[in-house]
DRENDO-1510 file (C-alpha; in Angstrom, 1 decimal, always signed):
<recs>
REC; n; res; u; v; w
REC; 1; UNK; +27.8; +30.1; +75.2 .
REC; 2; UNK; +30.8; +28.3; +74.2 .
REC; 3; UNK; +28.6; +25.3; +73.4 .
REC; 4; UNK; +26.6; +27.1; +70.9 .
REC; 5; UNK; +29.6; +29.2; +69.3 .
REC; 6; UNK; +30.7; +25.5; +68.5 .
REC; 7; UNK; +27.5; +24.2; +67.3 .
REC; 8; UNK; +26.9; +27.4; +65.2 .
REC; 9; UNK; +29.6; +26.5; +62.1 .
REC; 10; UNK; +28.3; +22.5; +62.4 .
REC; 11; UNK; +24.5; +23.7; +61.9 .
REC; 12; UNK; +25.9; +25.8; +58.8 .
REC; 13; UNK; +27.8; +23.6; +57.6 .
REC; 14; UNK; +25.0; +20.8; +57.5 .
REC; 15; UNK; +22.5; +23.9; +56.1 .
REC; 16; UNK; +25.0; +24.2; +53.5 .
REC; 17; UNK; +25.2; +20.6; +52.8 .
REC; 18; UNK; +21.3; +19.9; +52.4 .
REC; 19; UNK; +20.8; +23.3; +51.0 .
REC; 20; UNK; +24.0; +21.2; +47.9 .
REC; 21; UNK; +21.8; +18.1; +48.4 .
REC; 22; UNK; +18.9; +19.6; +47.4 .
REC; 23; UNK; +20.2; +21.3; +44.5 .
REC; 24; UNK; +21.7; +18.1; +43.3 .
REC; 25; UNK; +18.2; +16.1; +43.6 .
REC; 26; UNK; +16.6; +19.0; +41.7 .
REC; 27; UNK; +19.1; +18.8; +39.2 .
REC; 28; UNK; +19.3; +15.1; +38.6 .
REC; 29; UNK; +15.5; +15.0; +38.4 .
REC; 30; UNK; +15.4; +18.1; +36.1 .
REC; 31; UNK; +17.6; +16.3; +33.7 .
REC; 32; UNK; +15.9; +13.3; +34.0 .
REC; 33; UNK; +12.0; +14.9; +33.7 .
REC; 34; UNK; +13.8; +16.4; +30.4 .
REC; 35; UNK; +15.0; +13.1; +29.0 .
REC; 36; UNK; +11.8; +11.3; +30.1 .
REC; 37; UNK; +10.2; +13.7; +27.9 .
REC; 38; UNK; +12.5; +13.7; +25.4 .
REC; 39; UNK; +12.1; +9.5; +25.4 .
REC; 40; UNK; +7.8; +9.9; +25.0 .
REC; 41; UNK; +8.6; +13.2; +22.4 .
REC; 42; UNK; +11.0; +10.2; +20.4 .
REC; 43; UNK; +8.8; +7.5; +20.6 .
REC; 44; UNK; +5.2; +9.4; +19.6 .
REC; 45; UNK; +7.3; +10.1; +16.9 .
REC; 46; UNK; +8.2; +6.9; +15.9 .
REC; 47; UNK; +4.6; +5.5; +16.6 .
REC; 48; UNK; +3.3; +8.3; +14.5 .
REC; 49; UNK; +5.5; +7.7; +11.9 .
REC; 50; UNK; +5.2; +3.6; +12.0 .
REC; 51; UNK; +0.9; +4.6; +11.9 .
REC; 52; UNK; +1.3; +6.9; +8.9 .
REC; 53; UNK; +3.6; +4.3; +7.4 .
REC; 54; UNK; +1.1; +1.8; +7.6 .
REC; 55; UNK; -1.7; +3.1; +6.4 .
REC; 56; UNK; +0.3; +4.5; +3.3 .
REC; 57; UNK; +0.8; +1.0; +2.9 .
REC; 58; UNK; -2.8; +0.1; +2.6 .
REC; 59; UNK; -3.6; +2.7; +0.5 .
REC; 60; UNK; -1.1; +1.6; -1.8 .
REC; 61; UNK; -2.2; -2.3; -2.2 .
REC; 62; UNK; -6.3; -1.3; -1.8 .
REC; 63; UNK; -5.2; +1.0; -4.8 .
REC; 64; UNK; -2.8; -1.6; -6.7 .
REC; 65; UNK; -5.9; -3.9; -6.3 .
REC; 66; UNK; -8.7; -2.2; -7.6 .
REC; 67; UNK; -6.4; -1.0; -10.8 .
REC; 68; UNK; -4.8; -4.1; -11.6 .
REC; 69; UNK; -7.7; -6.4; -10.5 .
REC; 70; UNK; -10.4; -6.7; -12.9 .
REC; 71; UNK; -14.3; -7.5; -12.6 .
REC; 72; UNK; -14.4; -11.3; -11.2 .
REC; 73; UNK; -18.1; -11.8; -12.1 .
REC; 74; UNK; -21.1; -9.9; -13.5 .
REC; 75; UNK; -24.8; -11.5; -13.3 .
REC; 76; UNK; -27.1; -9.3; -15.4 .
REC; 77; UNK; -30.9; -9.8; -16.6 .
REC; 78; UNK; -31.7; -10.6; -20.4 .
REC; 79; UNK; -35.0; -9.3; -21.1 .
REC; 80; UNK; -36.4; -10.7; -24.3 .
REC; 81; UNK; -38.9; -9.4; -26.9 .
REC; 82; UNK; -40.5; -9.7; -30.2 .
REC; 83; UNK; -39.7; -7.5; -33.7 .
REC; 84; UNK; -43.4; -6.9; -35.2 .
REC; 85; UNK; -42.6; -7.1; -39.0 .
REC; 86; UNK; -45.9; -7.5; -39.4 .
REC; 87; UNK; -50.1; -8.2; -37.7 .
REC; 88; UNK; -48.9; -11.9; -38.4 .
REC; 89; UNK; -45.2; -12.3; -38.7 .
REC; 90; UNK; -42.8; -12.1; -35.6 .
REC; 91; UNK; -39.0; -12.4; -35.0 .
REC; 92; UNK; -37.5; -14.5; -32.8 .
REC; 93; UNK; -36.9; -13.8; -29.2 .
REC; 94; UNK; -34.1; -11.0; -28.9 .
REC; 95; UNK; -32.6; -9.0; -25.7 .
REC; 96; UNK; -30.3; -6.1; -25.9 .
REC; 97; UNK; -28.3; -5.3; -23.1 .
REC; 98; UNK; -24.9; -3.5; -22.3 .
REC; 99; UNK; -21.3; -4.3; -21.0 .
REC; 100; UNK; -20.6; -0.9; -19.4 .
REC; 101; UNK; -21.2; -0.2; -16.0 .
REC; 102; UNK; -21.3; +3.5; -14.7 .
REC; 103; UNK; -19.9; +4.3; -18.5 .
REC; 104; UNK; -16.9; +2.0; -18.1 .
REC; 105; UNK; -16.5; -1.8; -19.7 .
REC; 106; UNK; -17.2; -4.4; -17.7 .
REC; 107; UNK; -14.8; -7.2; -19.2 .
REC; 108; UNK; -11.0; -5.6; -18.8 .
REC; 109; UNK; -9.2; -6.3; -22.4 .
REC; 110; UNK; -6.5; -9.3; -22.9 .
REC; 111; UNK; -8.1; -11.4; -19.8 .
REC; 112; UNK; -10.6; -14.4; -20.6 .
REC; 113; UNK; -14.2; -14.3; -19.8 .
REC; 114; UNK; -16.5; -17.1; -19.7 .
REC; 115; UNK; -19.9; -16.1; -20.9 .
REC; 116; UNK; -23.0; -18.6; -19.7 .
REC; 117; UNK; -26.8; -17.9; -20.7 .
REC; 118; UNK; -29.0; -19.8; -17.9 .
REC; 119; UNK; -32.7; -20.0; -19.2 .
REC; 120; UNK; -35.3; -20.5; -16.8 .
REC; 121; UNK; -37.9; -22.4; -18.7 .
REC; 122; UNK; -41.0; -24.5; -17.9 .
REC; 123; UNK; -41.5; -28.2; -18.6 .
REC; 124; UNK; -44.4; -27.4; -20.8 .
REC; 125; UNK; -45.5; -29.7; -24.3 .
REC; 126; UNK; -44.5; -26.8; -26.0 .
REC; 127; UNK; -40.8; -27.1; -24.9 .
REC; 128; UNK; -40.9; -30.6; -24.7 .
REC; 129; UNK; -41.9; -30.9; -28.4 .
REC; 130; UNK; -39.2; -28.1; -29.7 .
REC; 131; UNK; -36.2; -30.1; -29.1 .
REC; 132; UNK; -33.2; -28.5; -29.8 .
REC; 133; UNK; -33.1; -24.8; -30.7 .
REC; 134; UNK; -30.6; -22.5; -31.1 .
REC; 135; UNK; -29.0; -19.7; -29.3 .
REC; 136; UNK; -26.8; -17.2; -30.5 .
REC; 137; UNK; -24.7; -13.8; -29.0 .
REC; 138; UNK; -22.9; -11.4; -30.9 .
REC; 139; UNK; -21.3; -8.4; -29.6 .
REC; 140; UNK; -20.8; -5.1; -30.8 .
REC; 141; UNK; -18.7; -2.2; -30.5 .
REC; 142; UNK; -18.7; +1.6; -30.1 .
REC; 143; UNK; -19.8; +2.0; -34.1 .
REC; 144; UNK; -22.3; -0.3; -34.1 .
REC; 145; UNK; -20.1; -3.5; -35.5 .
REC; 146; UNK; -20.3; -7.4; -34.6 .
REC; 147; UNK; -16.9; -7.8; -32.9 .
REC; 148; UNK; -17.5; -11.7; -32.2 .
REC; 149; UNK; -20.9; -13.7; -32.6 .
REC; 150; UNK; -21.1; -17.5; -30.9 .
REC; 151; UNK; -24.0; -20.1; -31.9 .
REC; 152; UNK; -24.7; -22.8; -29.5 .
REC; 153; UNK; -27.4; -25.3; -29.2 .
REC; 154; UNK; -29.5; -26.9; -26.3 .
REC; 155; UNK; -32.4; -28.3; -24.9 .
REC; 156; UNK; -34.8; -29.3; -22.2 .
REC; 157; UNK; -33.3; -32.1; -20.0 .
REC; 158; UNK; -34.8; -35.4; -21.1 .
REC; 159; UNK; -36.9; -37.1; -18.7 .
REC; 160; UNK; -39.0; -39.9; -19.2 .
REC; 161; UNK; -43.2; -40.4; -18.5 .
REC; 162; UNK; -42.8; -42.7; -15.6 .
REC; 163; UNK; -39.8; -40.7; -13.7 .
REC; 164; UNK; -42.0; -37.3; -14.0 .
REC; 165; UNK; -44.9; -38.8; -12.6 .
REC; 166; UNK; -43.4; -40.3; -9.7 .
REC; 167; UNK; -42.1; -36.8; -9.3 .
REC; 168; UNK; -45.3; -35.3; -9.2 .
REC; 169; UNK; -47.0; -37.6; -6.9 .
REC; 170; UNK; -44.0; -37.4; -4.2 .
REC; 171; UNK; -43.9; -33.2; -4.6 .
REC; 172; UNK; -47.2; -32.8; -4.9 .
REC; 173; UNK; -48.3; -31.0; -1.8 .
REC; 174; UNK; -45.3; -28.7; -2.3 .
REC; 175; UNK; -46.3; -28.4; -6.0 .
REC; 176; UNK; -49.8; -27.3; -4.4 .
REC; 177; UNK; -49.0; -24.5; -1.7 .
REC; 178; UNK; -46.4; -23.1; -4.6 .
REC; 179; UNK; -42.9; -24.4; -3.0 .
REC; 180; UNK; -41.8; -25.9; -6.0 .
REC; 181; UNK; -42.3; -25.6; -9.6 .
REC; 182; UNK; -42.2; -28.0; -12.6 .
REC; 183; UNK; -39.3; -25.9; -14.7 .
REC; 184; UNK; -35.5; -26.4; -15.5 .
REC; 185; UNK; -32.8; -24.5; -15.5 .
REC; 186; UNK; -30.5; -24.5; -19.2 .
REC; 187; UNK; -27.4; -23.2; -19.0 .
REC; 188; UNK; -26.0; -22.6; -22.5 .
REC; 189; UNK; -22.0; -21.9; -22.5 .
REC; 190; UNK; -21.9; -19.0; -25.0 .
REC; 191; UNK; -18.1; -18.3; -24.7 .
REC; 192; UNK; -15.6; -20.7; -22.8 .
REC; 193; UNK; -12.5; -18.3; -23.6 .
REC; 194; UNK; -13.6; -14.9; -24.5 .
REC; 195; UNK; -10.9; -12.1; -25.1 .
REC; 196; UNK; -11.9; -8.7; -25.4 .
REC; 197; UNK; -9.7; -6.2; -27.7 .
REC; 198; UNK; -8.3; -3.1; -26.8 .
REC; 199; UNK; -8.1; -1.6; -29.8 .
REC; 200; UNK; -11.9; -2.7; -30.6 .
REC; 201; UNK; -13.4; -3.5; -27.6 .
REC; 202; UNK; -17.2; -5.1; -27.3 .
REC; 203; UNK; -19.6; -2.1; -25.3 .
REC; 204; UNK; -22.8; -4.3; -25.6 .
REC; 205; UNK; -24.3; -7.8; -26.6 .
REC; 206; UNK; -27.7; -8.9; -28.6 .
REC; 207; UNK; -29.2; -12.5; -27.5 .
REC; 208; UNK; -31.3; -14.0; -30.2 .
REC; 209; UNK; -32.9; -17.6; -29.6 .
REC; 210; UNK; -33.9; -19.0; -32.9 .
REC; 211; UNK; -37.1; -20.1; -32.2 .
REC; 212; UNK; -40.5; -18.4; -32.2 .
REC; 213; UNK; -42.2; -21.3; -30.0 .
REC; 214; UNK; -40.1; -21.2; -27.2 .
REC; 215; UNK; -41.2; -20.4; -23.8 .
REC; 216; UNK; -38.8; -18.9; -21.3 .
REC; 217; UNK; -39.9; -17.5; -17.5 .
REC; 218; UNK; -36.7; -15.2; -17.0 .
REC; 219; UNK; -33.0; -15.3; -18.5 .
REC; 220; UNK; -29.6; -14.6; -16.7 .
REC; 221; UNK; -26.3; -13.8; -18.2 .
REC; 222; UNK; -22.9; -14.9; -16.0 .
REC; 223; UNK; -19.6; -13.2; -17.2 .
REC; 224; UNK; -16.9; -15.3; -15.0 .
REC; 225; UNK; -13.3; -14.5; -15.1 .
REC; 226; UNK; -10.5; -16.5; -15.2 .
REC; 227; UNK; -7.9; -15.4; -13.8 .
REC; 228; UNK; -4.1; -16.8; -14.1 .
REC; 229; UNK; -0.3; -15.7; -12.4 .
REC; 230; UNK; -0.5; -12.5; -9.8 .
REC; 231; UNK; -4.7; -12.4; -10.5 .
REC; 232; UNK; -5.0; -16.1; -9.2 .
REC; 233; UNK; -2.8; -15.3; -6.0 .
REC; 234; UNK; -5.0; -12.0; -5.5 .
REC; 235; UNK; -8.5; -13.7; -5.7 .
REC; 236; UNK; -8.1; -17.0; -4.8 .
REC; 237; UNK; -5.9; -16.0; -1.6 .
REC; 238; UNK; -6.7; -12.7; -0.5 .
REC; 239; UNK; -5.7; -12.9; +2.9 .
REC; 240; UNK; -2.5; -14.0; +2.1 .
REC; 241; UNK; -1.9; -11.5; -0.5 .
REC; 242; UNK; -3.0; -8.6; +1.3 .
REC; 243; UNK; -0.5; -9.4; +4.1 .
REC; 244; UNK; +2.1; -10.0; +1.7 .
REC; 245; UNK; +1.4; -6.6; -0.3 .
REC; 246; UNK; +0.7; -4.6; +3.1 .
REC; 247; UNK; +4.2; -5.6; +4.8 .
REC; 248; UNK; +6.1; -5.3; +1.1 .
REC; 249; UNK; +5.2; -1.6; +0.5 .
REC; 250; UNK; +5.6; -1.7; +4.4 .
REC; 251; UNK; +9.1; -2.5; +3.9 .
REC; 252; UNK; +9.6; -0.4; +0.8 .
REC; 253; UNK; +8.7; +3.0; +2.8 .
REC; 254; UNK; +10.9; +1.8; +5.8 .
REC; 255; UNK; +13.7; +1.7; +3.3 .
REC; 256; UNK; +12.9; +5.1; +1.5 .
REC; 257; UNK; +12.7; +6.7; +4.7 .
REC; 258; UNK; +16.0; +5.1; +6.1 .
REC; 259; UNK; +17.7; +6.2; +2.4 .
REC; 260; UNK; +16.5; +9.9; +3.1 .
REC; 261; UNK; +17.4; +9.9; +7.2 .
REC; 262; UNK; +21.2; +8.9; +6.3 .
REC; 263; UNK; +21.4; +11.1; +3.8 .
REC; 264; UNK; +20.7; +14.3; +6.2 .
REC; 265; UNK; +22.4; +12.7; +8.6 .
REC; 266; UNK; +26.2; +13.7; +9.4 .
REC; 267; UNK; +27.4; +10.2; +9.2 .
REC; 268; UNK; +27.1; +10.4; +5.6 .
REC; 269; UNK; +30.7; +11.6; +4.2 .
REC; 270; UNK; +32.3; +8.7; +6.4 .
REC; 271; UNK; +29.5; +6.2; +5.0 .
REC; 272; UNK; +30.7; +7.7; +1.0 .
REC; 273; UNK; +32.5; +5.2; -0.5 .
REC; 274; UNK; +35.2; +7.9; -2.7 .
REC; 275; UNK; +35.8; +9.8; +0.7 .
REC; 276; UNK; +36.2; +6.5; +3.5 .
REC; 277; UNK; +39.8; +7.9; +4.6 .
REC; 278; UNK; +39.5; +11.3; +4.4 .
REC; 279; UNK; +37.4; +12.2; +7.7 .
REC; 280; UNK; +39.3; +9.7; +9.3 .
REC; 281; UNK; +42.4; +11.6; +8.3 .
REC; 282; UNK; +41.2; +15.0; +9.3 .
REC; 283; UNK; +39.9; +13.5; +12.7 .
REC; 284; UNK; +44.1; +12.9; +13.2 .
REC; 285; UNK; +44.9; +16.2; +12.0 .
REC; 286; UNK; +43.1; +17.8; +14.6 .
REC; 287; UNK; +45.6; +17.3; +17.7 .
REC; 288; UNK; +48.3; +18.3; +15.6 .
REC; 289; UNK; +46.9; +21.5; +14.6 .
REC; 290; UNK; +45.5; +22.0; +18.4 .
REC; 291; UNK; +49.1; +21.8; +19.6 .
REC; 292; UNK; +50.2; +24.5; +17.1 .
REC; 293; UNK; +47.7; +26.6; +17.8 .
REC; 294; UNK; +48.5; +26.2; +21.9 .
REC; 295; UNK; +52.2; +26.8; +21.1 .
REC; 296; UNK; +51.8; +29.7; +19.1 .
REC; 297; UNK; +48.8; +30.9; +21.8 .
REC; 298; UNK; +51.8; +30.5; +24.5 .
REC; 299; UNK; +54.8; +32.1; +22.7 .
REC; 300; UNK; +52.2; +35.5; +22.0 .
REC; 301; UNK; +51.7; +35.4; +25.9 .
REC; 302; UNK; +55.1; +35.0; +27.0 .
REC; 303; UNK; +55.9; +38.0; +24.7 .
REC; 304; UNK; +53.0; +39.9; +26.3 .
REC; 305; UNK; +53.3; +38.5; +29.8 .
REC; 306; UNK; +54.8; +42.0; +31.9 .
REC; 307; UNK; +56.5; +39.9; +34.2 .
REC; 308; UNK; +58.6; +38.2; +31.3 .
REC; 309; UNK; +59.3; +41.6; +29.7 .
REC; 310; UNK; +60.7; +42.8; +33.1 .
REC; 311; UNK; +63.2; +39.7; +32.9 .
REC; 312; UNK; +64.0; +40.2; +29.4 .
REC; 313; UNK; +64.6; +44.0; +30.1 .
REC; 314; UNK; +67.0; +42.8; +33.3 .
REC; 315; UNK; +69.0; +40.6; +31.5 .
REC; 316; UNK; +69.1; +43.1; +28.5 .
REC; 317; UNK; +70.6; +45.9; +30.9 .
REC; 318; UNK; +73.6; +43.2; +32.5 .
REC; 319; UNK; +74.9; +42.6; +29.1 .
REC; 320; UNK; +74.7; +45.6; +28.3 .
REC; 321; UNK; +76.7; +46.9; +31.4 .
REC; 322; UNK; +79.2; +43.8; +31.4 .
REC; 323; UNK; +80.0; +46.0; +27.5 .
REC; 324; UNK; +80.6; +49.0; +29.5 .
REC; 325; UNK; +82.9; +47.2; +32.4 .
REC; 326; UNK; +86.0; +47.4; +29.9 .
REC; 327; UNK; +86.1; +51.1; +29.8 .
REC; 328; UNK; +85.5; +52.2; +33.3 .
REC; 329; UNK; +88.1; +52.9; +35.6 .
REC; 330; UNK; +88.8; +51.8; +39.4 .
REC; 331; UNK; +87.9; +54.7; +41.8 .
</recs>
């Protein structure tokens, strides 16, 4: 019995000292499940933020691109046909075609445009024996005016008897099954340098070959660009300046943001430039007026305290009687 009487405050003791153990390891990994969630909470929110920061910054160079960028190069038909003036009398070949696309212009105003006609034509007599004719563009505007007009001449390649039929004999089976064709292609540079106006600017174009004998199997018009400064960088390296654009307006949000987050932040004032001192002043004030504060806190309960009002009251009723001592008398 005397055994167990001693072993019965041991076993409480030690149940009291898991039973504090346990609480402890509950606590420490409560605190740490809630900072572990705090960390993944503060980091979704910084990948969110770094996601949605990114693709802001795509949005903003696709959409600096496709405004500042204009049309590199357009490649459009030219279908030509005859004016009747009369059973006998014809004009020459003319196509009619427009510089808009979906109702907007084509060639963006103060950039240069090289404008190339390639004719498709067959090595026929006929051609052979025209020689040199001539082509000519002119464009107009909204009100029906020539803005610019350009005349240029050309002409079937010149090749001689004895080179075409060697030609013939050596592509002849291709010639046969249709492979290959006896025709050239003429490219006639219409415009090396062409600006368009703002103020006027060209909505379509009329192509007028100046001869009635010529015989053409399809025509093609090139509009080229060329570009010069940020354009070049764009089109010639887009790689480059996409990465370069992406990771500027990248770095352009990042700072906006970190502008925004100090300003709400309570570090501010001591970041001010007019107020640098004055927190750090007030953070030195603070003992000072914390020991007033205690001092007055301690006078009020000394005053209040019933034990010191006893001792006040004690020592107020001796002096009081050491007055009186003087006028009594010895019994």
């Amino acid at each position: 019995m005397e055994d167990l009487n001693a072993e019965g405050p041991i076993i409480h003791e030690l149940n009291t000292e898991i039973s504090n153990l346990l609480l402890q390891i509950h606590k420490v990994i409560t605190e740490l499940g809630l900072k572990i969630k705090e960390k993944v909470v503060q980091t979704a929110n910084v990948l969110f933020m770094l996601q949605l920061m990114i693709f802001v910054a795509i949005f903003l160079y696709i959409s600096f691109y496709y405004t500042f960028m204009p049309t590199a190069s357009l490649v459009t038909p030219v279908h030509f046909h005859y004016r009747m003036f009369s059973e006998c009398v014809c004009s020459f070949p003319v196509a009619n075609f427009s510089l808009l696309r979906n109702k907007k212009q084509v060639m963006t105003p103060g950039q240069l445009y090289k404008i190339t006609l390639d004719l498709e034509m067959p090595e026929s007599p006929t051609n052979i024996e025209l020689g040199m004719f001539l082509v000519k563009m002119s464009c107009y505007s909204h009100d029906g005016q020539t803005v610019d007009a350009s005349l240029h001449t050309t002409m079937l390649h010149y090749r001689s008897y004895l080179l075409q039929t060697l030609e013939t004999l050596m592509l002849l089976p291709l010639m046969l099954m249709g492979v290959i064709e006896q025709k050239q292609h003429v490219l006639v540079e219409l415009y090396s340098a062409y600006v368009d106006s703002s103020y006027n600017p060209a909505i379509g174009a009329v192509i007028e070959i100046h001869s009635q004998q010529v015989q053409i199997y399809k025509a093609q018009l090139y509009i080229h660009a060329h570009f010069s400064g940020i354009r070049y960088v764009l089109y010639h390296f887009p790689f480059a300046s996409a990465v370069v654009g992406v990771m500027s307006n990248f770095m352009f949000l990042g700072v906006i943001i970190l502008i925004g987050f100090v300003q709400d932040s309570t570090l501010w004032p001591y970041l001010h430039f007019n107020a640098w001192n004055e927190p750090i002043e007030r953070i030195a004030d603070i003992p000072e007026d914390r020991n007033t504060q205690e001092n007055c806190a301690g006078a009020k309960r000394h005053l209040l305290d019933p034990s010191g009002s006893s001792d006040i009251m004690d020592s107020s009723s001796d002096k009081m009687g050491e007055r009186k001592n003087p006028f009594m008398t010895e019994d």
